[in-house]
N, C-alpha and C positions, 0 to 999 in steps of 0.2 A: 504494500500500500504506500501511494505517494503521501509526501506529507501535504498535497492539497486537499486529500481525501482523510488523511486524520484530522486536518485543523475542521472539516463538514462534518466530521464525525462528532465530535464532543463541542460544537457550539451549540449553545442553550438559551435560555432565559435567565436573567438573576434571579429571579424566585426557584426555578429548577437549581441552579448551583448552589443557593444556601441550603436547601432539603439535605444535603450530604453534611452537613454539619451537626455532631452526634450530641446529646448531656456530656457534660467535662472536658470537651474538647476545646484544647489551646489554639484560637485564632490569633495568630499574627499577620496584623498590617502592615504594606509596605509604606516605608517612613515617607513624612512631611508630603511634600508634593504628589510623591505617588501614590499616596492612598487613596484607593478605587470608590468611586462618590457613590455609584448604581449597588457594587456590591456589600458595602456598609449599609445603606440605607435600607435594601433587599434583607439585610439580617436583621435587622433593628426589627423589621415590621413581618417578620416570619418568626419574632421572640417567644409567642405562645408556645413553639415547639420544641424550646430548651428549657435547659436545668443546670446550672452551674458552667455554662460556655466560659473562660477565660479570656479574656482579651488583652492583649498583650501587642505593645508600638512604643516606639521612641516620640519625635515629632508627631499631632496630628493636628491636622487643619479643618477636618470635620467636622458637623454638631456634636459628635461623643452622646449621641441616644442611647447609646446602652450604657451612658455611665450616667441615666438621667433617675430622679426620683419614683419609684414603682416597678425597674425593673432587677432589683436587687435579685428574686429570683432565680432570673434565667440569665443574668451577663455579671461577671466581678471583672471589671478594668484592671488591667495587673503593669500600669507604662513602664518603663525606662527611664525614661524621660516626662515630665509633667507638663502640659499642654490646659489650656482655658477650660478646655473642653472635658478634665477629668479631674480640674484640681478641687473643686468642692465637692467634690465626690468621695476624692482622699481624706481630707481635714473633716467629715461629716462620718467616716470609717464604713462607707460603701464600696471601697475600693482597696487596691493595694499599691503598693512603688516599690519598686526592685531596681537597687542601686547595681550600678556595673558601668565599666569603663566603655565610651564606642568604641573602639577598637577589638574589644573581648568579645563582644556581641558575636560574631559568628562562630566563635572560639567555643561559647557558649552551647553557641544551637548544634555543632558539630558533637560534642562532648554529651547532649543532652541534657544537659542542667538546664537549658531554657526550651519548655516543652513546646513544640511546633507541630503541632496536629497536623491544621490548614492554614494556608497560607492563602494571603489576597491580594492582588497587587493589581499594579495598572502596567500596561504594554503598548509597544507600536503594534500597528499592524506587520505580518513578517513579509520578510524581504524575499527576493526572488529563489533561495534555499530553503526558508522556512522558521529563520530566524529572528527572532521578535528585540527589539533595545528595550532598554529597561530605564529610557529614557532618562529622566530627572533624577533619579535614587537608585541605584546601584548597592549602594552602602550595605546595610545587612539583608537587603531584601534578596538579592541573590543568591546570599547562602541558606536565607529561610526556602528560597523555593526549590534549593537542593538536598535540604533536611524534612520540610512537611510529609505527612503522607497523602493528601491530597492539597493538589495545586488549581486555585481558582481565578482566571484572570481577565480583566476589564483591557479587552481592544479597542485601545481611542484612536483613532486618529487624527486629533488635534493634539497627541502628545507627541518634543518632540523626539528625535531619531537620536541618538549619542553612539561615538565613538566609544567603545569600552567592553564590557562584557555583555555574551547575549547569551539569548537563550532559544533553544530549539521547541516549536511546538511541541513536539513528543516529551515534552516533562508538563504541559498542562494536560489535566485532567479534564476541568470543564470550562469550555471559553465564551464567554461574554460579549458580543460587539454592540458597543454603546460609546458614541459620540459626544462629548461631554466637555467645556470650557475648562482649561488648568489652572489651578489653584493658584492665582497670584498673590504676592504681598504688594499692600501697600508705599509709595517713597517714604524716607522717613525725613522728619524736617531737623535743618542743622542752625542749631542756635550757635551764639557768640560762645556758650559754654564748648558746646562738641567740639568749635573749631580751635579754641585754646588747647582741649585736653590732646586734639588730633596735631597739633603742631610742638606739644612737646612727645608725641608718639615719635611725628614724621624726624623729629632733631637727631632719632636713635637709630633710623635707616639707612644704610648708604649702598650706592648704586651697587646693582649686581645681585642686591640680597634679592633670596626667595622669600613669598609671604606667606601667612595665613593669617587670613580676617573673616570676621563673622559679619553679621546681619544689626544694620542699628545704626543710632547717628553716628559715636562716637569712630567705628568702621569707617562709614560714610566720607566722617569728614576726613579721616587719613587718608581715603584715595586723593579725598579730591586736593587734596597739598602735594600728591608727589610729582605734579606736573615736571618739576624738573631733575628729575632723578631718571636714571639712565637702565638698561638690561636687565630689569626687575622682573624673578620669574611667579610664579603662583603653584605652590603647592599647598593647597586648605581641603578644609573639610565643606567648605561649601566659596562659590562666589555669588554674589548676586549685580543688580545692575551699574553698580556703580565702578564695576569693574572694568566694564567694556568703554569707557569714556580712557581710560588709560590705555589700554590694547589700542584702537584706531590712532592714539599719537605715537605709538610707539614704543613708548615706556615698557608697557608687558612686553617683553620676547621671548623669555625665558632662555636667553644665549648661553648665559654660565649653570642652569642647571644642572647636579650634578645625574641624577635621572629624567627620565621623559622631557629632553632637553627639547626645546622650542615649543611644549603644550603645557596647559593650564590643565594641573592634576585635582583632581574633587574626586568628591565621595558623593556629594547630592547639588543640587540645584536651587534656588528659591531667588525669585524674582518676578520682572514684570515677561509680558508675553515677547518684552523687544528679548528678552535672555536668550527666553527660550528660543525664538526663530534664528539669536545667533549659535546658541550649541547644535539647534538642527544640522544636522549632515558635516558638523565643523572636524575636521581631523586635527585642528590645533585645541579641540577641549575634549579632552578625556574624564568620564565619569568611569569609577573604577571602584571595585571591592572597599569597607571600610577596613579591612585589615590588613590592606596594603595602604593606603591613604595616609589614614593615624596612628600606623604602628611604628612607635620609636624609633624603632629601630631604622625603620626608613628616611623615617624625617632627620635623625641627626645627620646623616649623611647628603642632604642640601646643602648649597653652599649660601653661605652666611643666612640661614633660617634666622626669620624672625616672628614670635608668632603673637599675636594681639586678644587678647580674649578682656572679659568685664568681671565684676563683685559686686555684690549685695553690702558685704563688710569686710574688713582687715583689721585684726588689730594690733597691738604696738609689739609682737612676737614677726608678725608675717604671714600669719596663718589666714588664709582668705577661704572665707562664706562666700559661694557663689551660685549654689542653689537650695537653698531655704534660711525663710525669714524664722529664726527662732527653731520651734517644731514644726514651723508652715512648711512642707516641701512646697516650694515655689516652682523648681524646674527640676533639672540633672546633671550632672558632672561632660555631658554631652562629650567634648573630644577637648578640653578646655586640658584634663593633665595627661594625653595624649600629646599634645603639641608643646606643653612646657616642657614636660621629661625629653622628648627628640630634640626638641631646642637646645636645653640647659645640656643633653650629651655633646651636642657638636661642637667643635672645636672654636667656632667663628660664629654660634647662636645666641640670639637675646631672647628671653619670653618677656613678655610683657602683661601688667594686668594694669588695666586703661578703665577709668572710671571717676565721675565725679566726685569733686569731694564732700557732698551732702548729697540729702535727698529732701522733701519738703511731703510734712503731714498734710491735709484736706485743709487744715485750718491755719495754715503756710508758716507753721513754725518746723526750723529746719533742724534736721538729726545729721550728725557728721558721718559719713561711713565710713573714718577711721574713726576707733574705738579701744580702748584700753582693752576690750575682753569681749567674744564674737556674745551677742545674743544666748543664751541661756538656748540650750537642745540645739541650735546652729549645726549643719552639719560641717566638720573641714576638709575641702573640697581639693584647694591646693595646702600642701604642706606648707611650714616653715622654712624647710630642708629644699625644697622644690623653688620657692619664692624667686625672682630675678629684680626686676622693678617693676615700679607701683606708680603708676603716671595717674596725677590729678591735673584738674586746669591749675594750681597753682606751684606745679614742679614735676620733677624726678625724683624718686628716690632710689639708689639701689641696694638691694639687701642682698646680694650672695657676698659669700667671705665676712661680712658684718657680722660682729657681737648683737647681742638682746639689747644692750645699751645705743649701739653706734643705729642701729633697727630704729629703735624707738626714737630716737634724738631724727633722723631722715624722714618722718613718717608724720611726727609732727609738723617738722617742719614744710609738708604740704597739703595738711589738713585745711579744714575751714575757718576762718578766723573766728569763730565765734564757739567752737572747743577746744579751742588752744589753752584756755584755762584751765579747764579738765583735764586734759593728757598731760599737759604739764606737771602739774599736780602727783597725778598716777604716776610720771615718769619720777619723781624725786621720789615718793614714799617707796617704789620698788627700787631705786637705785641707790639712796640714799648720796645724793650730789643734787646741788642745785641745778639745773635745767638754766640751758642757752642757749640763744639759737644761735645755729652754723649757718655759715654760706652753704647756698644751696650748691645740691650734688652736680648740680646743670646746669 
């Protein structure tokens, strides 16, 4: 049988391909963009027919219905990653979160510690072999659809095509074809704040370094300062739009990269539709495995890695909260000590942890997010041991090789002016020496 007559064979209905979904069976979504809108929804409203389904995802973008009030039941959301869509589901204990590094994630599903019944994912339509891209998310969802034992997949054809790993019809079980707009994010807007913190990010780059940046203003505004920075490659866990205004000057070429030399290496995608029609059919962006992407091991060996990630809190140790406020899990450890640990190996790497230095209550009195000591249940996200610098808008600090003293003396001094009394303070009673400030580190 050709595979034009297997892919006729097993296309269905979403209502027929959720029927195959047992009581206790682990669904995994594929992450962020990819997660398939017909065949979530198809489950959500075929719920009567389960009893304890799992559901298990990193990013999702979805309404999360089955992590909604009433169907405690028949769905327990089990994320990786915490997402709008599942967090008051967690904090209300209708749900669960299972901490684990991205990078581990397939490590995982291979090993079977992370149970993968079925699997859902979104696909191109296949290619004149029979091969389908896995378009925008590649990352764990490739090795969940080679761990499941039944594979369910949504062929869009508005998603787009990627360079990277594919996948052969003969590993889905039941295929879906359903036309469906892609998940876009919003721009995000860059205040006077983003562009201070992103220009003492941009003062720590120099030409030729490889990147990894995330999604958000403070991101944002680092591309948009490196206009004049020369053979900058891209090795992240994700790019999104603001990437490609640097590619068309030239800036991206990724010449000196020391792997996948002249392509932009990613694990997932997330942007607007202009992204996606540029990674369509582009053989300069490679969406690839996340266990090749954010595995240490690989990223130390870029040349001059630098990698940008954000915090909730730090405090005067080094120790950074970056995914839950207090006992709130907010988000997840996502690839953030993935790319410090490869960074901090390489011989010529900076990691960076890039974030304001306050944040502002509803009733606009300001909390400093440098802190003598994380929130109470805080989870520690990056180590002390792991720390590099700690970029606020009003400096650099850098913590490796540093003492707890030389730490907290740097940390202050690029706090918010209006807890500088406080840390200082905390700083003399735990050091017992009067507190000064230093010229800054930068």
């Amino acid at each position: 049988m050709g595979w034009q007559e297997q892919y006729k064979s097993r296309l269905c209905t979403a209502e027929e391909a959720v029927r195959h979904i047992e009581d206790g069976d682990a669904v995994v979504l594929a992450h962020c963009v990819g997660e398939p809108p017909v065949l979530v929804e198809a489950m959500v409203a075929n719920a009567a027919q389960y009893k304890n389904v799992e559901v298990k995802h990193m990013v999702s973008l979805g309404n999360g219905g089955y992590a909604v009030p009433g169907m405690e039941e028949h769905f327990r959301a089990d994320p990786l990653f915490v997402s709008p869509n599942t967090r008051n589901a967690i904090i209300e204990g209708r749900a669960d979160f299972t901490p684990a590094f991205f990078h581990e994630v397939p490590l995982l599903l291979r090993q079977k510690k992370l149970r993968c019944d079925v699997v859902m994912a979104q696909v191109t339509p296949p290619d004149e072999d029979g091969y389908c891209s896995l378009g925008t998310s590649v990352d764990y969802t490739y090795q969940a659809i080679k761990s499941a034992k039944i594979v369910i997949v949504q062929v869009n054809d508005q998603f787009p095509r990627t360079y990277g790993e594919k996948v052969h019809i003969s590993e889905f079980d039941y295929i879906v074809e359903a036309s469906t707009p892609v998940y876009e994010s919003k721009p995000t807007q860059i205040g006077e704040l983003e562009k201070a913190i992103g220009a003492n990010c941009v003062s720590l780059i120099e030409d030729g370094s490889t990147l990894q940046l995330g999604i958000g203003g403070i991101p944002d505004a680092v591309i948009q300062l490196l206009g004049d920075r020369k053979n900058l490659g891209i090795h992240s866990e994700m790019i999104s739009d603001g990437t490609l205004a640097l590619y068309e000057k030239g800036v991206i070429n990724g010449k000196f990269k020391k792997f996948d030399q002249g392509k932009m290496t990613v694990t997932f995608l997330m942007g607007s539709r202009k992204l996606y029609d540029f990674a369509h059919n582009n053989p300069e962006v490679e969406v690839r495995p996340v266990d090749y992407v954010n595995h240490p091991a690989v990223i130390m060996k870029q040349n001059k890695m630098v990698c940008i990630n954000s915090a909730i809190q730090v405090d005067l140790m080094g120790q950074v909260a970056a995914e839950s406020i207090g006992l709130k899990q907010f988000s997840g450890v996502g690839g953030q000590v993935d790319f410090i640990r490869g960074a901090s190996m390489a011989e010529d790497g900076k990691s960076i942890i890039a974030m304001a230095s306050y944040t502002k209550k509803k009733d606009g009195s300001i909390i400093s997010k440098i802190a003598p000591f994380l929130d109470h249940g805080a989870a520690v996200t990056t180590s002390r041991n792991d720390i590099d610098y700690v970029v606020t808008e009003c400096g650099i600090a850098e913590l490796k090789g540093k003492s707890l003293r030389e730490r907290a003396r740097s940390l202050i001094n690029i706090s918010h002016e209006s807890a500088k009394e406080e840390l200082q303070a905390e700083f003399e009673k735990r050091f017992h020496e009067k507190f000064y400030a230093i010229a800054k580190d930068f």
